[in-house]
C-alpha positions as CSV (number, residue, x, y, z in Angstrom):
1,X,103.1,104.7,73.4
2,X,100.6,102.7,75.5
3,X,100.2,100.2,73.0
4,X,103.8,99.6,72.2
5,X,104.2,99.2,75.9
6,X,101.5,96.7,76.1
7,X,102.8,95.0,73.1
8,X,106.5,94.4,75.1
9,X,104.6,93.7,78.2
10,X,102.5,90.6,76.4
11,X,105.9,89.4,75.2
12,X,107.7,90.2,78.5
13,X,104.7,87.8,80.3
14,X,105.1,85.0,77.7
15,X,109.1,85.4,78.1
16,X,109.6,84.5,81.4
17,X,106.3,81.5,81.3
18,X,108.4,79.9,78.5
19,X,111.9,80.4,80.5
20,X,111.0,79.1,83.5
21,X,108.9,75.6,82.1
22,X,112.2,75.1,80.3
23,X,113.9,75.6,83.5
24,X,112.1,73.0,84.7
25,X,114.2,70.9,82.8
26,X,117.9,72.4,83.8
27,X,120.4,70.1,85.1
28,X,123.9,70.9,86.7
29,X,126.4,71.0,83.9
30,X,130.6,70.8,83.6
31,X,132.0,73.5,86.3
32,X,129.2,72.7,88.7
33,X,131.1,69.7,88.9
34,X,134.3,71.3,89.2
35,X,133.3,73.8,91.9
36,X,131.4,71.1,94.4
37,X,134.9,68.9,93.9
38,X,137.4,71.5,94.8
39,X,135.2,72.8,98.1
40,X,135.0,68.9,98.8
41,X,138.5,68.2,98.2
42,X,140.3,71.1,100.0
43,X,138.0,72.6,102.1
44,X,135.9,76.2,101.6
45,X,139.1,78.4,102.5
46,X,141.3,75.8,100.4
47,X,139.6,76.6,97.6
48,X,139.4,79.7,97.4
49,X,143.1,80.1,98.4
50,X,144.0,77.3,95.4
51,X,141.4,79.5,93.0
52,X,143.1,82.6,93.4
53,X,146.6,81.7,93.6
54,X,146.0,79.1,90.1
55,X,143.0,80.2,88.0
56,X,142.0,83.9,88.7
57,X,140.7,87.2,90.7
58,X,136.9,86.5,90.6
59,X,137.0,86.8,94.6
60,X,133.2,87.2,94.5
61,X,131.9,84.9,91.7
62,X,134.1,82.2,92.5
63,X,133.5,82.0,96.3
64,X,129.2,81.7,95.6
65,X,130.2,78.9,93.5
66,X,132.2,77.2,95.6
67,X,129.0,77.0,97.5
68,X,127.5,74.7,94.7
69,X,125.5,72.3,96.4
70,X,125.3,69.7,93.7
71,X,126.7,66.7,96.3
72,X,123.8,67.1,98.7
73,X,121.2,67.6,96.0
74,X,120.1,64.5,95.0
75,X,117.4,65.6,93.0
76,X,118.8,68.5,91.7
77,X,116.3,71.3,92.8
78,X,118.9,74.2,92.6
79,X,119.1,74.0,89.0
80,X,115.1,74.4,88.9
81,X,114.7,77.0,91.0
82,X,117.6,79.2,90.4
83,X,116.7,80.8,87.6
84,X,113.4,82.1,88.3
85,X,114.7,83.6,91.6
86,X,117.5,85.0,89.5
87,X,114.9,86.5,87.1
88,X,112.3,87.7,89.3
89,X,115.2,89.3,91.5
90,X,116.4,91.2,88.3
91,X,112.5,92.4,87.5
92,X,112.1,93.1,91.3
93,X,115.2,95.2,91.2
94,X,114.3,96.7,88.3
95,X,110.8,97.8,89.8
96,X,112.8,99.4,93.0
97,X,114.9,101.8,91.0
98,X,111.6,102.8,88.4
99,X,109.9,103.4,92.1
100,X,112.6,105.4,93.7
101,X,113.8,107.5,90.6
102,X,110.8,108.1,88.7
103,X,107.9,108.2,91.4
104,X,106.2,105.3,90.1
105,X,103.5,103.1,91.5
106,X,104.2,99.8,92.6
107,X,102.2,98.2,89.2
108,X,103.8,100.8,87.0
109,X,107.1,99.5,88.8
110,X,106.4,96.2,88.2
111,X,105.4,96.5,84.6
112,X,108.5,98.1,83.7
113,X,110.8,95.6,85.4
114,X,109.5,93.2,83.3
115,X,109.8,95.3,80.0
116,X,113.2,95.7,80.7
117,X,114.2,91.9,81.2
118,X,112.5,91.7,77.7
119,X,115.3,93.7,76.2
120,X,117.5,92.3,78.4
121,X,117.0,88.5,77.5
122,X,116.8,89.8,73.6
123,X,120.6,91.3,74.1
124,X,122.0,88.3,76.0
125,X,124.5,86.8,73.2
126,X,124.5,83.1,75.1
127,X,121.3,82.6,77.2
128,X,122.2,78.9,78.0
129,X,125.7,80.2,79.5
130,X,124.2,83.2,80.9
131,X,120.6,82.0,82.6
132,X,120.5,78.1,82.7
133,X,124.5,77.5,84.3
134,X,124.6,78.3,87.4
135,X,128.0,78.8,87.7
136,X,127.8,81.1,84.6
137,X,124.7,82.8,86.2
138,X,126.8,83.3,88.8
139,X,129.5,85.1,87.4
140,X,127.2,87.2,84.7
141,X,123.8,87.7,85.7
142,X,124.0,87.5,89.6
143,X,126.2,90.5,89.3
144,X,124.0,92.6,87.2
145,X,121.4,92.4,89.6
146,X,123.7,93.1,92.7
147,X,124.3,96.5,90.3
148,X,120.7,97.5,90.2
149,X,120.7,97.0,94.1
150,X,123.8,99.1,94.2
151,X,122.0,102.0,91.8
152,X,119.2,101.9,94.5
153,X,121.0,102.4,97.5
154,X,122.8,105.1,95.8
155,X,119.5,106.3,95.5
156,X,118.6,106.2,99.1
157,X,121.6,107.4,100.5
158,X,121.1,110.3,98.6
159,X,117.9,110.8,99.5
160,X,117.7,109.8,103.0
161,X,121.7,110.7,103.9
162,X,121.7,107.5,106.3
163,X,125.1,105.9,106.6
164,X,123.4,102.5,106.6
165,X,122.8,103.2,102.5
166,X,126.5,104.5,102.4
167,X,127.8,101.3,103.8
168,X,125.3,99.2,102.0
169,X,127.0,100.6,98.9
170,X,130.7,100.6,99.9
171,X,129.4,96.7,100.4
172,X,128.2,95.9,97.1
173,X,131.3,98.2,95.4
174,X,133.9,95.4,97.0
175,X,131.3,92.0,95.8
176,X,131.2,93.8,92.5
177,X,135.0,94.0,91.4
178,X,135.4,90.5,92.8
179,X,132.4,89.4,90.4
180,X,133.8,89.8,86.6
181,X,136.2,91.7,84.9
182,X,134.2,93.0,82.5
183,X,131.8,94.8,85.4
184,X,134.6,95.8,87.4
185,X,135.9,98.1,84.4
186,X,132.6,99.2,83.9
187,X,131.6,99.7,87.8
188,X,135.7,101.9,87.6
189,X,134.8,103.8,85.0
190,X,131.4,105.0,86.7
191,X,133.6,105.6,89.9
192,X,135.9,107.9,88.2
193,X,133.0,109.9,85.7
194,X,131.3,110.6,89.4
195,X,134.3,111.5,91.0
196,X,135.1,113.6,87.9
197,X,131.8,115.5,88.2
198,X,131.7,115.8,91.9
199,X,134.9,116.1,93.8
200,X,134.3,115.3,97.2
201,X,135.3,113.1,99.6
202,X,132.9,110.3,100.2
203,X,133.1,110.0,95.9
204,X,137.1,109.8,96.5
205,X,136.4,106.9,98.9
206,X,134.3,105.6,96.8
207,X,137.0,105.5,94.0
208,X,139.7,104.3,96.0
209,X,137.5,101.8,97.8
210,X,136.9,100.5,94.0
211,X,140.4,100.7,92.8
212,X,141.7,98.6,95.5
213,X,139.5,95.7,95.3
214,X,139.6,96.2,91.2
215,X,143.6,95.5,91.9
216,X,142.9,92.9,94.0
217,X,140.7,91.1,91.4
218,X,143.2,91.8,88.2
219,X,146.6,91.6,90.0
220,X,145.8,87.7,91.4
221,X,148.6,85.2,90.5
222,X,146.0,82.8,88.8
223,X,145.1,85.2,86.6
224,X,149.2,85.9,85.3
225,X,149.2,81.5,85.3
226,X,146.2,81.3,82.7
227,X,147.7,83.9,80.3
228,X,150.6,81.7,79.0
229,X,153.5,83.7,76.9
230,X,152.5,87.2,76.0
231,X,153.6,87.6,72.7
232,X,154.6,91.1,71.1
233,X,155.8,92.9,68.3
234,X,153.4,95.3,66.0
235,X,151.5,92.3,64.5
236,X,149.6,91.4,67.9
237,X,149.2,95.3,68.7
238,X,147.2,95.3,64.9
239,X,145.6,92.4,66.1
240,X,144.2,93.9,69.2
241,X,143.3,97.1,67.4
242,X,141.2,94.6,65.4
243,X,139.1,92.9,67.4
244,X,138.6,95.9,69.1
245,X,137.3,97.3,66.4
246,X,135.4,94.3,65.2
247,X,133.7,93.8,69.0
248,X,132.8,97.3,68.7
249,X,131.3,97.7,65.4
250,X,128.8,94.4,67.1
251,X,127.6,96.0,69.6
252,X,127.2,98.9,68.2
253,X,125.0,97.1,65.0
254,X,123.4,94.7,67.3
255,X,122.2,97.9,69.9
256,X,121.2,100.2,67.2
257,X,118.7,97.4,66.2
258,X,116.5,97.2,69.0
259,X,117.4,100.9,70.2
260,X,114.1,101.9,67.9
261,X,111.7,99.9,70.2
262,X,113.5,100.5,73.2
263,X,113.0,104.7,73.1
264,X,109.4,104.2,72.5
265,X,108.6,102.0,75.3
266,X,111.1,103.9,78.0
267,X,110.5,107.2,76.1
268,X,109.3,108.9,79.4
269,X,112.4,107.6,81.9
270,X,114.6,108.4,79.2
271,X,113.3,111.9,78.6
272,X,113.1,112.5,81.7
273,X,116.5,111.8,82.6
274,X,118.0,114.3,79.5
275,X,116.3,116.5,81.3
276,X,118.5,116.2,84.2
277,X,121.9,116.1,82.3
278,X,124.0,117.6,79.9
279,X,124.8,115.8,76.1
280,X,128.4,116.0,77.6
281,X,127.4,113.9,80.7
282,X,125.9,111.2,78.6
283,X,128.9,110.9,76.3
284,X,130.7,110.3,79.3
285,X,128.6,107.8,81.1
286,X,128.4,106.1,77.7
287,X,132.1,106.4,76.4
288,X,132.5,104.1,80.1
289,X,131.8,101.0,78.0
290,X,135.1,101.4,75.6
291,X,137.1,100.8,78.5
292,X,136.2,97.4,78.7
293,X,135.9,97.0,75.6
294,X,139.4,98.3,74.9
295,X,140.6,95.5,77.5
296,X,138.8,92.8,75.9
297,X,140.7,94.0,72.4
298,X,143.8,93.8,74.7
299,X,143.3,90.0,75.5
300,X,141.8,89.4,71.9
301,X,139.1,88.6,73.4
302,X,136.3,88.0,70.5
303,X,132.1,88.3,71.2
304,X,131.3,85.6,74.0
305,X,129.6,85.4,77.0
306,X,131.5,88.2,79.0
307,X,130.3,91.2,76.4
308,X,126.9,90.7,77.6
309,X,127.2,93.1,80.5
310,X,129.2,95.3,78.0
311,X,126.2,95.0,75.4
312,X,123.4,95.7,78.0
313,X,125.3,99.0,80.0
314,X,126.1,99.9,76.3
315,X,122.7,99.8,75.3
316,X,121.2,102.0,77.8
317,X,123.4,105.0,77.7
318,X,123.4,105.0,74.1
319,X,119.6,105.8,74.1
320,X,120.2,108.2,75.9
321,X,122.9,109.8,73.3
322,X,119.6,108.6,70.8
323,X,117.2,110.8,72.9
324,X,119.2,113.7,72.9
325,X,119.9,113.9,69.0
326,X,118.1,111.6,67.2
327,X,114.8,111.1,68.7
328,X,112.7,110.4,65.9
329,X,114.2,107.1,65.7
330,X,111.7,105.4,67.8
331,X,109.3,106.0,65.0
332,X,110.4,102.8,63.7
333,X,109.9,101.1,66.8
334,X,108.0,98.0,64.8
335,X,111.3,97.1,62.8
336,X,113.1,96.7,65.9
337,X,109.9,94.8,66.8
338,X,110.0,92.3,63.7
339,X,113.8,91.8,64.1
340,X,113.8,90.7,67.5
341,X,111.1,88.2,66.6
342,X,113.7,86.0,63.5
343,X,115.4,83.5,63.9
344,X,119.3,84.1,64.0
345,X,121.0,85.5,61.2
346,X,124.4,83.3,59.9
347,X,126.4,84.9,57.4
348,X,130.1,84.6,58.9
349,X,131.7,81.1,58.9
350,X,131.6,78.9,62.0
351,X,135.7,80.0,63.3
352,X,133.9,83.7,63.4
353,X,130.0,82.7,64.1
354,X,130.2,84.7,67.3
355,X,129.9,87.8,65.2
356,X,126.2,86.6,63.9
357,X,123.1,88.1,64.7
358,X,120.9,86.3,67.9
359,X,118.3,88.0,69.7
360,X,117.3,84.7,71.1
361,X,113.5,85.2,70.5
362,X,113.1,82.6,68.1
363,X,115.5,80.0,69.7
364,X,113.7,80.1,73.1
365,X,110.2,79.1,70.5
366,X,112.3,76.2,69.1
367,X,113.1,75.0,72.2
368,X,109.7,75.0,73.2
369,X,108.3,73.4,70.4
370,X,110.8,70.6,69.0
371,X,112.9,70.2,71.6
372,X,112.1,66.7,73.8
373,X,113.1,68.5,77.5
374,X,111.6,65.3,79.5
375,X,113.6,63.1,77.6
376,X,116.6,65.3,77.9
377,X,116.1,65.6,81.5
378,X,115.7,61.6,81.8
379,X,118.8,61.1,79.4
380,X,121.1,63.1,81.4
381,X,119.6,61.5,84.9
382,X,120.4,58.0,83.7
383,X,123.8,58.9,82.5
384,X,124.8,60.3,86.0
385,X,123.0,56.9,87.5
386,X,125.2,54.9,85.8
387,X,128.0,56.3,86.6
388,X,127.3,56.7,90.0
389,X,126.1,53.2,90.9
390,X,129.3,51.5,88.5
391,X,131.5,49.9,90.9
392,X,134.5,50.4,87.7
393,X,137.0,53.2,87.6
394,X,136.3,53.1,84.0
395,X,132.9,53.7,82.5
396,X,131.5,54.3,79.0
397,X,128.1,55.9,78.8
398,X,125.9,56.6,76.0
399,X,125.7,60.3,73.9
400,X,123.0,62.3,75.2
401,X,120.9,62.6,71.9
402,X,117.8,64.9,72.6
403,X,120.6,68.0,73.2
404,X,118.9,71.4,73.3
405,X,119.1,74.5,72.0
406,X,118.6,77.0,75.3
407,X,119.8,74.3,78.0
408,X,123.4,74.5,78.8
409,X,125.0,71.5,77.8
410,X,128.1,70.6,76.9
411,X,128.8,67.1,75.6
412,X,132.0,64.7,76.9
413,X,134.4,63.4,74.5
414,X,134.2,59.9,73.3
415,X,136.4,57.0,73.4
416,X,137.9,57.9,70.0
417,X,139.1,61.5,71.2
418,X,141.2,63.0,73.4
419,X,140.1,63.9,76.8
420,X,138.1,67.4,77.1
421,X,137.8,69.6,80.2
422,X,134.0,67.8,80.7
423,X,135.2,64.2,80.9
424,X,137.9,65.6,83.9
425,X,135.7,67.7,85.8
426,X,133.2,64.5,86.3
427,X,136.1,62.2,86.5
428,X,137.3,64.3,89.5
429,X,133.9,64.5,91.1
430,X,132.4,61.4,90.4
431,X,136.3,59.4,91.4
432,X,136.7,57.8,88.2
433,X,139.8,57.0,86.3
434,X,138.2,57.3,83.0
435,X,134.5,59.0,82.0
436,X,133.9,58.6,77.8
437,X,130.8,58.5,75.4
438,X,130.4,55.8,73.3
């Protein structure tokens, strides 16, 4: 087991050195636009008061990014710095809970944090989305590691029974459901297994504390004005049963791939915490991630960026369901190994390409060793130059061509096409008339 550990722990190491030199290189992008506008525009209360009423219930994850200081950051640090905060947060988290739940030392702590943003980073179905935007870091990754602080103060107030940990919690239950949908389903679902297996009062409070602030978030008029006409009939009812079932059998072919290597290097946590509950518990715990993505089969709602907390909570409670019947699996520990490590496998045509196979491994190598970052980097600063220092309402910029693979980019339409959501967000921030490539 030693070894295998080792061998994740190498590629841990290297992980993060090779995401935080392209970091380096990370540049705001489309919303961050959007965001810094609105705030400027109407005001901090404004904008949140516009956001809720006319795009949606994120209470939490839109507020931080109304924050976006893009305006004031003239040389845009934020970008570079974000994400290895973000990271080292998530392995720093990580390291807390292996400390308080397992007795570990502060190295073996350490060393499992990072081991766990190893499988974490292979699950992630869009790192660029995901790590590199900060506004989509924001509203998917930020979160996640707000939950692990959550799981540890759980921890503590168990432990310690000091109200400060109890409030701490109630806290972090309220920032949750206003992060994302998809964790507020999953943080509900927890809330209602726990108060399920222990009926008391502070889990009731902790229940209806949730399911208030879960209304809060799903019940906001902007979320009713994005949905358009809701059509019905049995055709859309099969249609939902579909993608359902298609989202599903993903995450289920995509976790049982790397579940192999996963067992072997946590076999020890994972053991020791069938030890502590019943096969029935686990099914429980783990049937918690149908519920969102039953509601995601609702919306038709097909693999993106918001499954990756689904894929991730998924993941761990199904080895624990692995542990408890099929152990022997992690005896093949070195395919999960070897798949991680290809490149991504396409076999569905590009309207359904969400449903191929990624575990980013080989991407983040690419980026690394063909992609020009500097001259991305330098691209992208002259292009905002120019349009800053154009005294025209109208400007035409060049195509950025050095586009990576892991960087979050998203190109503006040209002169020939019609406007895209891009070209409006910087003509809005920037106060042009008219933003195109050539």
């Amino acid at each position: 087991m030693k070894q295998v550990q080792n061998i994740v722990l190498f590629f841990s190491v290297i992980l993060c050195i090779g995401l935080v030199y392209i970091n380096m290189f990370n540049v705001y992008q489309t919303d961050d636009y959007m965001c810094a506008y609105g705030t400027q525009e109407l005001g901090f209360l404004g904008n949140f008061t516009n956001t809720y009423l006319q795009w949606g219930g994120r209470y939490f994850g839109y507020t931080i990014n109304m924050l976006n200081p893009i305006a004031y950051d003239e040389n845009g640090i934020l970008p570079k710095v974000y994400l290895p905060f973000l990271m080292f947060s998530f392995i720093g988290v990580a390291s807390l809970n292996f400390k308080a739940y397992f007795s570990y030392s502060f190295r073996e702590s350490l060393k499992k944090g990072f081991m766990l943003f190893f499988f974490y980073t292979m699950l992630l179905v869009s790192i660029p989305e995901h790590y590199f935007w900060i506004t989509g870091s924001n509203i998917y990754f930020l979160p996640v590691i707000l939950s692990g602080l959550l799981l540890y103060f759980f921890k503590k107030n168990e432990d310690t029974g000091e109200k400060i940990w109890l409030h701490l919690s109630v806290f972090l239950v309220i920032i949750l459901m206003g992060s994302n949908e998809i964790l507020a389903l999953i943080l509900e679902g927890l809330l209602l297994a726990f108060y399920y297996e222990k009926r008391d009062q502070k889990h009731l409070f902790f229940l209806l504390t949730g399911t208030v602030f879960l209304l809060v978030s799903f019940l906001a008029p902007g979320n009713f004005n994005r949905m358009g006409e809701v059509e019905g009939g049995l055709d859309k009812w099969l249609k939902r049963i579909a993608v359902f079932g298609a989202n599903t059998a993903y995450v289920c072919f995509k976790t049982l791939l790397v579940l192999p290597l996963f067992i072997k290097v946590f076999e020890k946590e994972l053991k020791n915490i069938v030890q502590k509950i019943t096969f029935k518990k686990a099914v429980l715990y783990w049937g918690v991630s149908l519920l969102p993505l039953l509601f995601t089969g609702y919306i038709l709602n097909l693999i993106a960026r918001q499954f990756e907390n689904i894929i991730f909570y998924f993941f761990i409670t199904f080895a624990l369901l692995f542990v408890f019947k099929i152990g022997k699996i992690k005896q093949f520990w070195w395919a999960s190994l070897f798949i991680v490590l290809l490149p991504e496998l396409k076999i569905f045509p590009e309207k359904y390409s969400c449903f191929d196979i990624d575990f980013n491994a080989a991407n983040i190598a690419m980026e690394l060793s063909t992609t020009n970052l500097k001259e991305y980097k330098r691209e992208v600063r002259k292009r905002v130059s120019t349009i800053e220092n154009s005294p025209k309402d109208s400007v035409v910029v060049e195509k950025i061509k050095e586009v990576p693979r892991i960087l979050y980019f998203a190109e503006m339409a040209s002169e020939s096409e019609d406007e895209t959501y891009v070209n409006d967000q910087l003509q809005k921030f920037f106060n042009k008339k008219y933003i195109r490539t050539n």
